[in-house]
C-alpha positions as a printed Julia matrix, in Angstrom:
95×3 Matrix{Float64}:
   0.0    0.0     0.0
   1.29   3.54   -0.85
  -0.08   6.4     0.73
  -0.63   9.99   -1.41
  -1.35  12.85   -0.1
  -4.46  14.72   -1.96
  -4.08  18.46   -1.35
  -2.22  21.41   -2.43
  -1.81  22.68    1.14
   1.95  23.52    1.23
   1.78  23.84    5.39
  -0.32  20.2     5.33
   2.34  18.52    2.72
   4.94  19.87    4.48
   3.2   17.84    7.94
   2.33  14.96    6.2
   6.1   14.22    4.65
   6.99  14.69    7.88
   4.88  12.35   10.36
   3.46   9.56    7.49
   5.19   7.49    4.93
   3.8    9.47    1.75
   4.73   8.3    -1.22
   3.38  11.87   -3.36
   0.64  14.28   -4.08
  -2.4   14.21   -5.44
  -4.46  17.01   -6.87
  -7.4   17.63   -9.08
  -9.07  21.17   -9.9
 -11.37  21.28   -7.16
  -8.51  20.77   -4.73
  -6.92  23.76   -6.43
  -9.34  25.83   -6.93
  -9.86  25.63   -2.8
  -6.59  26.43   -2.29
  -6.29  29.16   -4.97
  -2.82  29.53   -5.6
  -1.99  33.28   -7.02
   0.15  31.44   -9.53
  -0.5   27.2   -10.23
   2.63  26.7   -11.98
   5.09  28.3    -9.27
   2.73  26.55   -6.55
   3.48  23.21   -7.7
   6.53  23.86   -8.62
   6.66  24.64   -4.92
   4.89  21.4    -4.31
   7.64  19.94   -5.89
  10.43  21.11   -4.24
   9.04  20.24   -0.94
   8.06  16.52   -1.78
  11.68  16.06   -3.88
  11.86  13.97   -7.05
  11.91  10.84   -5.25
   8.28  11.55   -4.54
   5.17  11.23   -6.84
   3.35  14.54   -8.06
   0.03  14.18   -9.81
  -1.31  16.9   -11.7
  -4.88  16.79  -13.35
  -5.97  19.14  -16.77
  -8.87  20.82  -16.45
  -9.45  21.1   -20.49
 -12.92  19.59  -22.0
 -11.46  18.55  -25.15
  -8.96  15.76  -26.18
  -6.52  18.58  -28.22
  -6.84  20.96  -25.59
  -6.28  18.14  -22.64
  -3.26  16.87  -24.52
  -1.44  20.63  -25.16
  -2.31  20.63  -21.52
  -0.29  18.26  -20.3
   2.66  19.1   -22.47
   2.59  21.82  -20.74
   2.12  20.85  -17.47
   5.12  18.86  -18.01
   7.16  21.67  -19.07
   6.16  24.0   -16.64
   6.46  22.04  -13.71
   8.95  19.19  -14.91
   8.82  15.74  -17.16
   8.17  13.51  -13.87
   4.48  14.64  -13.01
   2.2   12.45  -13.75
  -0.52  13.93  -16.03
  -4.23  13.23  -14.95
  -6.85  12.79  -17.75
 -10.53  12.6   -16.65
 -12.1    8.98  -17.9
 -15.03  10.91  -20.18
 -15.07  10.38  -24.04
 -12.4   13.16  -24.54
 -10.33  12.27  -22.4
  -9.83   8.33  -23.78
């Protein structure tokens, strides 16, 4: 069993790599959106440097459409950086 984190909480990341075994972060938009980050990219990029590379990072698109999903995640990826996995919604578009 791994255990992932699902919030963008810097302060409750920072806790929970601290006190659990957690194996990476989770997010989707809603998560986000709660937290509202004044800039996502540099806040996960944040996320990132407090979890490390040996850590997971999960990022989700918020797009509708397969071609918009897709340039999405390339540029999650290059924002961020090329370990994050990409999450795509299971809808139509998204498979």
């Amino acid at each position: 069993m791994e255990f992932i984190i699902d919030t963008v909480n810097l302060e409750e990341i920072k806790d929970a790599i601290d006190h659990m075994p957690i194996v990476g972060v989770t997010s989707n938009p809603s998560i986000v959106k709660a937290t509202a980050p004044e800039n996502f990219f540099d806040h996960m990029r944040k996320v990132r440097d407090i979890i490390g590379t040996d850590r997971s990072l999960h990022v989700q698109v918020i797009s509708k459409n397969c071609d918009e999903m897709v340039n999405e995640a390339h540029r999650i990826l290059k924002e961020i950086d090329n370990r994050v996995y990409v999450k795509i919604p299971v809808s139509y578009e998204g498979i």
